[in-house]
PDB file of N, CA, C and O in Angstrom, chain B, residues numbered from 101:
ATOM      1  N   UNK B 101     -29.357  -2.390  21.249  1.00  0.00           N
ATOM      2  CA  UNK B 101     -30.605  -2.929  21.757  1.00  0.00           C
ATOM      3  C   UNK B 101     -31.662  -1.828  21.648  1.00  0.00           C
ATOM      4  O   UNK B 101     -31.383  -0.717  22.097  1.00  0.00           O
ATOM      5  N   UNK B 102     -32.722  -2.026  21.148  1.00  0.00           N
ATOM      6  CA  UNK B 102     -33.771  -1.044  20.913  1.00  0.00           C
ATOM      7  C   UNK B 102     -34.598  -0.912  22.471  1.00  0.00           C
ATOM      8  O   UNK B 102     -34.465  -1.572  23.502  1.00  0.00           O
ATOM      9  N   UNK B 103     -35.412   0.140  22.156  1.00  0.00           N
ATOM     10  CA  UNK B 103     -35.890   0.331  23.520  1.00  0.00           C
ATOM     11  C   UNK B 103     -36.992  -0.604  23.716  1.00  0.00           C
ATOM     12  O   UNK B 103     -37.306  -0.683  24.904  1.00  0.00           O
ATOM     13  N   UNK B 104     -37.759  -1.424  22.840  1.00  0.00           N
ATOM     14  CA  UNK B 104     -38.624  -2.348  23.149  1.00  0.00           C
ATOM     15  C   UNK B 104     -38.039  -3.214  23.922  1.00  0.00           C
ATOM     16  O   UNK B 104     -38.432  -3.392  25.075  1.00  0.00           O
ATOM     17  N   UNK B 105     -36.447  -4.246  23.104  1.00  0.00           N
ATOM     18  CA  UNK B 105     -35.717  -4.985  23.622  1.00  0.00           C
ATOM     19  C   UNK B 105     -35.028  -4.832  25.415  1.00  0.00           C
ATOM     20  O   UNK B 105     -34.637  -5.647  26.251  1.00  0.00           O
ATOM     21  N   UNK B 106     -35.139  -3.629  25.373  1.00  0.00           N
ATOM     22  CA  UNK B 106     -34.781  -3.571  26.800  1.00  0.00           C
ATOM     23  C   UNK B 106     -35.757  -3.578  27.688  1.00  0.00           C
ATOM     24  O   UNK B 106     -35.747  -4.085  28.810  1.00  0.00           O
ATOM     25  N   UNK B 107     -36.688  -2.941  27.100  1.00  0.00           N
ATOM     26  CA  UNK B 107     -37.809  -3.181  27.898  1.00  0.00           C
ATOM     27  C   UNK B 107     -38.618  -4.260  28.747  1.00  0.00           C
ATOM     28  O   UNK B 107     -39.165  -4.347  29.846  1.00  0.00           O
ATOM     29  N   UNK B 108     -38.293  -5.327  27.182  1.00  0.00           N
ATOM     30  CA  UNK B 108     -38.581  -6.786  27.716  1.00  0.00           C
ATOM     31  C   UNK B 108     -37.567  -7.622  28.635  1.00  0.00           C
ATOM     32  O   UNK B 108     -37.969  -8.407  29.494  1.00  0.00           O
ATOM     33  N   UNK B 109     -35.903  -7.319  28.308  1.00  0.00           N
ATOM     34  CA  UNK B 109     -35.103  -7.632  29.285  1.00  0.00           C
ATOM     35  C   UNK B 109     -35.537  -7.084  30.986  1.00  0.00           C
ATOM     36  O   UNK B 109     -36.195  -7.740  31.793  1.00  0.00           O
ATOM     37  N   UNK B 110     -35.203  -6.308  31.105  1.00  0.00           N
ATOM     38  CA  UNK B 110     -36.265  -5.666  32.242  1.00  0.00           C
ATOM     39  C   UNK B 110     -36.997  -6.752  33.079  1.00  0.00           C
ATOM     40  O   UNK B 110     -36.874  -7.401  34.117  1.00  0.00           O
ATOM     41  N   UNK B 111     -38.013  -6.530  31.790  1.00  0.00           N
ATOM     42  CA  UNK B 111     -39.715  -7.282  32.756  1.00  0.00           C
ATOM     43  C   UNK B 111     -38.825  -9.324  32.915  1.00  0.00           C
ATOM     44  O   UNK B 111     -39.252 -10.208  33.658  1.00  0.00           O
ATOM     45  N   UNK B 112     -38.018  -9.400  32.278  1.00  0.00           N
ATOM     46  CA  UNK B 112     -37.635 -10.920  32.217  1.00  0.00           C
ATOM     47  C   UNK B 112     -36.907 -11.005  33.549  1.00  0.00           C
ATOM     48  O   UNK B 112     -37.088 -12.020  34.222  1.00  0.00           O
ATOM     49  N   UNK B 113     -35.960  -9.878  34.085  1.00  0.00           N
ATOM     50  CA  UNK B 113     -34.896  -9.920  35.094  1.00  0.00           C
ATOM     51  C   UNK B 113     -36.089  -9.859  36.495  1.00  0.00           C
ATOM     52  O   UNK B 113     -35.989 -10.542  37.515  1.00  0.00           O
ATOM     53  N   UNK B 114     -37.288  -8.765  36.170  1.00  0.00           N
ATOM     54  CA  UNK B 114     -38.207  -8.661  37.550  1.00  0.00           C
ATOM     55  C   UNK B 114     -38.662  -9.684  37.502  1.00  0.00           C
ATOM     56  O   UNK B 114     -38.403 -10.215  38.582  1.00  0.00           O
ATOM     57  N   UNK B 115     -39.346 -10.504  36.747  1.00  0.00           N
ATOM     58  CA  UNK B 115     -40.086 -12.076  36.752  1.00  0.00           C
ATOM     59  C   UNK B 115     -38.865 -13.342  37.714  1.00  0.00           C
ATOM     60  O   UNK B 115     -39.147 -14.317  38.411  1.00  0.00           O
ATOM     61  N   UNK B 116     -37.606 -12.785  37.355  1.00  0.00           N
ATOM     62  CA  UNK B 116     -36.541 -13.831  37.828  1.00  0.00           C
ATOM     63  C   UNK B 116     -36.545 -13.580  39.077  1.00  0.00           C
ATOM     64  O   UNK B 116     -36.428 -14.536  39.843  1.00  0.00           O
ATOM     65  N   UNK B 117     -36.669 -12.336  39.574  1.00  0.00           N
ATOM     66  CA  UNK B 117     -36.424 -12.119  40.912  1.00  0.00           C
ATOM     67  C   UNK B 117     -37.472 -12.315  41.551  1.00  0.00           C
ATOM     68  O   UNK B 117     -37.381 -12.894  42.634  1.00  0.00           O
ATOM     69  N   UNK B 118     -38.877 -11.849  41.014  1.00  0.00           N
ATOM     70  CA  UNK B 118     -39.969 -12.506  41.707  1.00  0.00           C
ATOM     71  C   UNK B 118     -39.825 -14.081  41.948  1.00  0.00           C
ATOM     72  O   UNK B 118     -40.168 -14.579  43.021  1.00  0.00           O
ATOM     73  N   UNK B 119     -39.386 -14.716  41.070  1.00  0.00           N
ATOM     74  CA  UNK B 119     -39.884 -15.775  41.615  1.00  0.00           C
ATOM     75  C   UNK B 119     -38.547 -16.451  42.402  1.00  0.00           C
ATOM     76  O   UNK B 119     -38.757 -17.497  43.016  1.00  0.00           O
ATOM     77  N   UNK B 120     -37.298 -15.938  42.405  1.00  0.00           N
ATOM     78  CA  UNK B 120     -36.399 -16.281  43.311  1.00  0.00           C
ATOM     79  C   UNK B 120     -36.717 -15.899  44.520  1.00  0.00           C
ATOM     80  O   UNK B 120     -36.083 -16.472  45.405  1.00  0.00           O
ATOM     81  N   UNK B 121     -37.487 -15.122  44.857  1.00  0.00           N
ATOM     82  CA  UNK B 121     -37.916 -14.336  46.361  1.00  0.00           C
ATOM     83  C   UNK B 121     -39.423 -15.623  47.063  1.00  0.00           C
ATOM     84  O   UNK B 121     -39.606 -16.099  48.184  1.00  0.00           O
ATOM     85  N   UNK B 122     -40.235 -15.775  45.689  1.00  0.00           N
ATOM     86  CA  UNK B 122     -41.261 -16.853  46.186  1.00  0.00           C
ATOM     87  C   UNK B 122     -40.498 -17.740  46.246  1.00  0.00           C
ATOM     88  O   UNK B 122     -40.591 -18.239  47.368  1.00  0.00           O
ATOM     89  N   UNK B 123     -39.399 -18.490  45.350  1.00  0.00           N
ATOM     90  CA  UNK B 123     -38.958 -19.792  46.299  1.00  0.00           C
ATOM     91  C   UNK B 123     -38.786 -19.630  47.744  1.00  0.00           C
ATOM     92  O   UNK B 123     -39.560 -20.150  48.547  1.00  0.00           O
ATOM     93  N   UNK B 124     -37.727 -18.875  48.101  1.00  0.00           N
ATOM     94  CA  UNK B 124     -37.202 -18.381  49.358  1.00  0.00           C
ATOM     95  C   UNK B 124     -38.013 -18.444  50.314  1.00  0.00           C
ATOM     96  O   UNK B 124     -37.798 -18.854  51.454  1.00  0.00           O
ATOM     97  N   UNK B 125     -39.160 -17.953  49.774  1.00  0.00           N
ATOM     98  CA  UNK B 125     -40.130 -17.521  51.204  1.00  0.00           C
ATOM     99  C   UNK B 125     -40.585 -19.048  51.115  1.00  0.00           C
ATOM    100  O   UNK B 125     -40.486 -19.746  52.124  1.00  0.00           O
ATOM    101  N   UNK B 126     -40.847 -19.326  50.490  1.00  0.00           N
ATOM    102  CA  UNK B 126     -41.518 -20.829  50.296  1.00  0.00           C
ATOM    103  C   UNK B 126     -40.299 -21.698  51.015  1.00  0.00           C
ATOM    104  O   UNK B 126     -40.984 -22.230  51.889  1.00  0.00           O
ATOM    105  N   UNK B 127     -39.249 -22.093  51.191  1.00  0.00           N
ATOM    106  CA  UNK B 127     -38.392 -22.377  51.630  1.00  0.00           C
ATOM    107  C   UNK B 127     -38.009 -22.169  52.928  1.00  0.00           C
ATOM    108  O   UNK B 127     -37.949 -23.012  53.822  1.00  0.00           O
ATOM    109  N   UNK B 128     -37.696 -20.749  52.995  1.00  0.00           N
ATOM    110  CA  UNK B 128     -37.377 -20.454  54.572  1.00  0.00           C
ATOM    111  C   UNK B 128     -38.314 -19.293  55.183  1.00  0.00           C
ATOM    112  O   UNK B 128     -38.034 -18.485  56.069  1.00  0.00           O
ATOM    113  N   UNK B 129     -39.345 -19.425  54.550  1.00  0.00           N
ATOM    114  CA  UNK B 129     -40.357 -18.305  55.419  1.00  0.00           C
ATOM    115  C   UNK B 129     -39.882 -17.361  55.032  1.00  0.00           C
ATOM    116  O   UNK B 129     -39.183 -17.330  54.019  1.00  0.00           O
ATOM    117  N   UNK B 130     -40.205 -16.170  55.895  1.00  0.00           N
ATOM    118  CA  UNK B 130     -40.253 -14.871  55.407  1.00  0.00           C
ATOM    119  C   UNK B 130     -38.714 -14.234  54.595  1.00  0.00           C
ATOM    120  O   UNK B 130     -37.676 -14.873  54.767  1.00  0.00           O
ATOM    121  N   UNK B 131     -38.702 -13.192  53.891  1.00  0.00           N
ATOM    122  CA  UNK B 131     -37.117 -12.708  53.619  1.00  0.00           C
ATOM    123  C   UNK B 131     -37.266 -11.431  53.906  1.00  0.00           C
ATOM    124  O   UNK B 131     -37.974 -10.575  53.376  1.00  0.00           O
ATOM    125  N   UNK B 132     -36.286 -11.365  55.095  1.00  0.00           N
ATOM    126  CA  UNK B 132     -36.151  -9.564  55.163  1.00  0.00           C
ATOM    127  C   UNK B 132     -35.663  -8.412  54.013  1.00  0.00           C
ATOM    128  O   UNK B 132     -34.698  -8.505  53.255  1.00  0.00           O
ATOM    129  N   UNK B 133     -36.521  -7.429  54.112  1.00  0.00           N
ATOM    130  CA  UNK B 133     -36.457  -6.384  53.331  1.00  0.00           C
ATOM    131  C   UNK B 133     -35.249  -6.210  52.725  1.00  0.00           C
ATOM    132  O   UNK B 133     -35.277  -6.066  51.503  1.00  0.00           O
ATOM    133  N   UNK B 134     -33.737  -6.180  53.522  1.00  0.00           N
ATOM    134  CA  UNK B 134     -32.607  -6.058  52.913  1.00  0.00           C
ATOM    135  C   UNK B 134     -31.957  -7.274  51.667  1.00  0.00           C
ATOM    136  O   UNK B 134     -31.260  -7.079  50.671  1.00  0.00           O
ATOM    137  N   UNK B 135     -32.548  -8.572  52.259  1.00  0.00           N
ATOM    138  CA  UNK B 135     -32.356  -9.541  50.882  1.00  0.00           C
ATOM    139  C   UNK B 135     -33.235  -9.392  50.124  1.00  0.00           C
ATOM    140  O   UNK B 135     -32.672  -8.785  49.212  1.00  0.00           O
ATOM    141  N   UNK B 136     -34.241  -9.515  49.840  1.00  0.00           N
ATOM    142  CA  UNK B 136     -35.759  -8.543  49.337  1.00  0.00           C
ATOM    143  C   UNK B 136     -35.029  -8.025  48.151  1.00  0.00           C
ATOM    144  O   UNK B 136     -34.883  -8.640  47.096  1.00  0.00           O
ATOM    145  N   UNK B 137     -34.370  -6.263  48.554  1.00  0.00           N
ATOM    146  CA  UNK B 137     -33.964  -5.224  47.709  1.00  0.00           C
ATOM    147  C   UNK B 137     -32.902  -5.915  47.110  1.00  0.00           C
ATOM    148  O   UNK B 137     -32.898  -5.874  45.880  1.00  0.00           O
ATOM    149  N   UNK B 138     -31.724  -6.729  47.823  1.00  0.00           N
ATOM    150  CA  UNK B 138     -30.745  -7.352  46.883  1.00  0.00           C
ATOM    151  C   UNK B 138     -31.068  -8.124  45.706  1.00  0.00           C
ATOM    152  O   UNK B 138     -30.616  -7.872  44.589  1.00  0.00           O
ATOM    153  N   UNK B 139     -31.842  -9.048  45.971  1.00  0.00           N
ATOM    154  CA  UNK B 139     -32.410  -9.746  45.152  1.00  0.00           C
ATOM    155  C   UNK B 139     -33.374  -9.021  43.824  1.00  0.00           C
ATOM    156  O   UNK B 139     -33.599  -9.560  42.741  1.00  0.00           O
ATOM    157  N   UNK B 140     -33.769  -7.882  44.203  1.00  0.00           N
ATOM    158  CA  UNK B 140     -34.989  -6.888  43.102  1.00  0.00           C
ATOM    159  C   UNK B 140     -33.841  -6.341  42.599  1.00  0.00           C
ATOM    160  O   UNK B 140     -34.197  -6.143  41.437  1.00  0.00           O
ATOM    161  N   UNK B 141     -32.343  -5.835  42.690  1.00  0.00           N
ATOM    162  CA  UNK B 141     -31.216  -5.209  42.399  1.00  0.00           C
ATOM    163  C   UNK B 141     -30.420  -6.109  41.737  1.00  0.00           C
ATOM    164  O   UNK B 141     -29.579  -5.758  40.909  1.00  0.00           O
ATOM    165  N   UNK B 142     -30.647  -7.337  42.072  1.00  0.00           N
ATOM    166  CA  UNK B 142     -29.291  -8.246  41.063  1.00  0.00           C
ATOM    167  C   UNK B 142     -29.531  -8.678  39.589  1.00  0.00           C
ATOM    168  O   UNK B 142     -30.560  -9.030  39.012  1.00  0.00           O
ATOM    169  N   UNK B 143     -27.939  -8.502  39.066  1.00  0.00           N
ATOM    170  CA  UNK B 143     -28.189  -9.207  37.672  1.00  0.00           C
ATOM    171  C   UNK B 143     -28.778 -10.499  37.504  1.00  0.00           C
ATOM    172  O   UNK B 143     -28.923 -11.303  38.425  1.00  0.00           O
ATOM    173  N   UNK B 144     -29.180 -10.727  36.087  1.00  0.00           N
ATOM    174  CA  UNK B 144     -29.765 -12.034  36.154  1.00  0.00           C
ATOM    175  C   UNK B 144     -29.167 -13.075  35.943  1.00  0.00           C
ATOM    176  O   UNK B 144     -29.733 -14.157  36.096  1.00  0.00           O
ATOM    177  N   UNK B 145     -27.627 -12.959  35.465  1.00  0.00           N
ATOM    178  CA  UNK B 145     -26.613 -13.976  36.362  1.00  0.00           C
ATOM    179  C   UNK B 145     -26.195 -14.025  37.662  1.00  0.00           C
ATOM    180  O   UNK B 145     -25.457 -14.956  37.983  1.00  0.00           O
ATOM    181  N   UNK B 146     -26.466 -13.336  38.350  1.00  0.00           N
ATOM    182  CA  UNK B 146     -26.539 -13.388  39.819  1.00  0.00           C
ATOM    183  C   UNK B 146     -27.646 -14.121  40.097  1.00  0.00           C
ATOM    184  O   UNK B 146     -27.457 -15.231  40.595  1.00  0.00           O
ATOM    185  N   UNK B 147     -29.229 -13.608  39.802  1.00  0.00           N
ATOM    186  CA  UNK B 147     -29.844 -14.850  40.192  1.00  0.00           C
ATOM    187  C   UNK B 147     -29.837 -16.121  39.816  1.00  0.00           C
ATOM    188  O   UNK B 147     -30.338 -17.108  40.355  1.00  0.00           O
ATOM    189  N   UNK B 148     -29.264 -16.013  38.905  1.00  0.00           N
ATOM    190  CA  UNK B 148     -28.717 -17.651  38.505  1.00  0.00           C
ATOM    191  C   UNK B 148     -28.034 -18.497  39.424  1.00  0.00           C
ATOM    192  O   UNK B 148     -28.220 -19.685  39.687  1.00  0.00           O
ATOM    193  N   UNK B 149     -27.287 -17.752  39.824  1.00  0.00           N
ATOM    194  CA  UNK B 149     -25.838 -18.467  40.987  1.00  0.00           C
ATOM    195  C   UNK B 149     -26.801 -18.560  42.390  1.00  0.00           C
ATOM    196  O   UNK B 149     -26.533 -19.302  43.335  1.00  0.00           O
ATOM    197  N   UNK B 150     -27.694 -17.869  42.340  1.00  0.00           N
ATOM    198  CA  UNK B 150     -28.575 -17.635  43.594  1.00  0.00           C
ATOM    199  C   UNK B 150     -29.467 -18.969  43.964  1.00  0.00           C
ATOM    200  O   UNK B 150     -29.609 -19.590  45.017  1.00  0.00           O
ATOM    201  N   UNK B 151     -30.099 -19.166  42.414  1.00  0.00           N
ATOM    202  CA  UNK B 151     -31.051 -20.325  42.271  1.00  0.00           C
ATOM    203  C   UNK B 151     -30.180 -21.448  42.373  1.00  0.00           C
ATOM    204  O   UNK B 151     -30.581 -22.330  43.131  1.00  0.00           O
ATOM    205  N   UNK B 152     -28.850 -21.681  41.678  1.00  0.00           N
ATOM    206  CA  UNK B 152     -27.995 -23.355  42.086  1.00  0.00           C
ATOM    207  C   UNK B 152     -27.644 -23.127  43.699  1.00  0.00           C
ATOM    208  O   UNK B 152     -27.580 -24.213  44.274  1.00  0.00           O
ATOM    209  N   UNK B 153     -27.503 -22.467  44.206  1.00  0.00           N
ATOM    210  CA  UNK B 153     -27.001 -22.199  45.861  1.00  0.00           C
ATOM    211  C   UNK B 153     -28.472 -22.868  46.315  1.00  0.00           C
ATOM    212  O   UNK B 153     -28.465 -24.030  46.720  1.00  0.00           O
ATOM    213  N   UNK B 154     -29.731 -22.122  46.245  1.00  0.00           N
ATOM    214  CA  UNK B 154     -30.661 -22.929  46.456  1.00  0.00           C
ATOM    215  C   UNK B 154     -30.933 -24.233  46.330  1.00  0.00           C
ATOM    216  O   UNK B 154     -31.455 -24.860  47.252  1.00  0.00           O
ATOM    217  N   UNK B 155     -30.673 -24.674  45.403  1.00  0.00           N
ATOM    218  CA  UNK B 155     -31.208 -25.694  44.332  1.00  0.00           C
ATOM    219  C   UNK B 155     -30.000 -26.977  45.404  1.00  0.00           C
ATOM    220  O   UNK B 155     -30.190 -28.164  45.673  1.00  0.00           O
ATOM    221  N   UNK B 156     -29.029 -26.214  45.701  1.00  0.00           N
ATOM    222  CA  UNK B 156     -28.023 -27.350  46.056  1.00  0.00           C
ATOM    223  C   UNK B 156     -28.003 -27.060  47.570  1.00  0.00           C
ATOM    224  O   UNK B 156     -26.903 -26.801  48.058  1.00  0.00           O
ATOM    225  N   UNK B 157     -28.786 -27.069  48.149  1.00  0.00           N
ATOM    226  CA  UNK B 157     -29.595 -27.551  49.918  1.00  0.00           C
ATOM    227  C   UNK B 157     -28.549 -26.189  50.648  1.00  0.00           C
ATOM    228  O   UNK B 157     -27.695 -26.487  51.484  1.00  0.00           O
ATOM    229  N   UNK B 158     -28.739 -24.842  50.244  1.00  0.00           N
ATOM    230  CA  UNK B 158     -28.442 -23.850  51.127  1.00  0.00           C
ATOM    231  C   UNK B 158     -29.262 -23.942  52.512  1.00  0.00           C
ATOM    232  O   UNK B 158     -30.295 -24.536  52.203  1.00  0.00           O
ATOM    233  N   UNK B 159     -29.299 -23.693  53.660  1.00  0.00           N
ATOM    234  CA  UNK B 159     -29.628 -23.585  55.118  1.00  0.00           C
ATOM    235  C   UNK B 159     -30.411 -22.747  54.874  1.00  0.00           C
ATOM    236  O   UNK B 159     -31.594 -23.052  54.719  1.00  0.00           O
ATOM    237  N   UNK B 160     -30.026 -21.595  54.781  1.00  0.00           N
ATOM    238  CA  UNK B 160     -30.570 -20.074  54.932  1.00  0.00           C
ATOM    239  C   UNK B 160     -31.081 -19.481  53.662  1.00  0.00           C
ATOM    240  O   UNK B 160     -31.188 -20.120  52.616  1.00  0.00           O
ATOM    241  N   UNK B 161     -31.406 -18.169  53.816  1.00  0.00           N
ATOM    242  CA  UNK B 161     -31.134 -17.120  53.048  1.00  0.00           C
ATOM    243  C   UNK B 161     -30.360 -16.775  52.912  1.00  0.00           C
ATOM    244  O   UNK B 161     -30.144 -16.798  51.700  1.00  0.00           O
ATOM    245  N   UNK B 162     -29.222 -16.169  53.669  1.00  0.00           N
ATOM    246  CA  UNK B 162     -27.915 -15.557  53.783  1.00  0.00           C
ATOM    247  C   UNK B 162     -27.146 -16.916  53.004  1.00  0.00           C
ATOM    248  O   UNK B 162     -26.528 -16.511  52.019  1.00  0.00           O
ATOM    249  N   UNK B 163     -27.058 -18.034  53.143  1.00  0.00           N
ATOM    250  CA  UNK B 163     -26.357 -19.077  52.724  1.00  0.00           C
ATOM    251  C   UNK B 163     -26.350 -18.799  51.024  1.00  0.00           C
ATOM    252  O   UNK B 163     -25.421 -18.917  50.225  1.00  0.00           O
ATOM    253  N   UNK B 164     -27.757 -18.386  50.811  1.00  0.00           N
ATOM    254  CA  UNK B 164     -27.843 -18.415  49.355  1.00  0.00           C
ATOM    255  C   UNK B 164     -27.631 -17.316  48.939  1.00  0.00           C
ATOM    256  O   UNK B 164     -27.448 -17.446  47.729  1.00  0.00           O
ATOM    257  N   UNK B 165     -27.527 -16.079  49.273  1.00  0.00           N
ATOM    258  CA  UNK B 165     -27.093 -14.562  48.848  1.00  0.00           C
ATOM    259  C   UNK B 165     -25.674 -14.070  49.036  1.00  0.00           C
ATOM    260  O   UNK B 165     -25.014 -13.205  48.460  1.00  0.00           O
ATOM    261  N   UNK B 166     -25.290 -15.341  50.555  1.00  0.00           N
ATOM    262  CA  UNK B 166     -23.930 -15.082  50.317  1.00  0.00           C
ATOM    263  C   UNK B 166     -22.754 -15.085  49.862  1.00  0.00           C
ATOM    264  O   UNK B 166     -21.902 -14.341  50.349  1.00  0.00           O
TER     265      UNK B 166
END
């Protein structure tokens, strides 16, 4: 992978997590700092599994990170 290519992987994985964090908040109000950093830290098959946990009527936050 060249360094452009990663570069853009990168900015694709922060865009995923941004907007997995605006659902959330949009969803259940605020997200504390510690799911916050998990979420800015996970692979982007993790947020994948994150978004169907959502997507399929999680309660919480914790419901969906856990």
């Amino acid at each position: 992978m060249t360094t452009g290519q990663q570069l853009i992987a990168e900015g694709r994985a922060e865009g995923q997590a941004d907007l997995l964090l605006k659902a959330l908040e949009f969803r259940f109000g605020s997200v504390d700092d510690q799911s916050r950093a998990r979420v800015r830290s996970a692979t982007p098959e993790q947020i994948v599994t994150w978004y169907h946990r959502l997507l399929s009527g999680a309660d919480s936050v914790d419901d969906v990170l856990g």
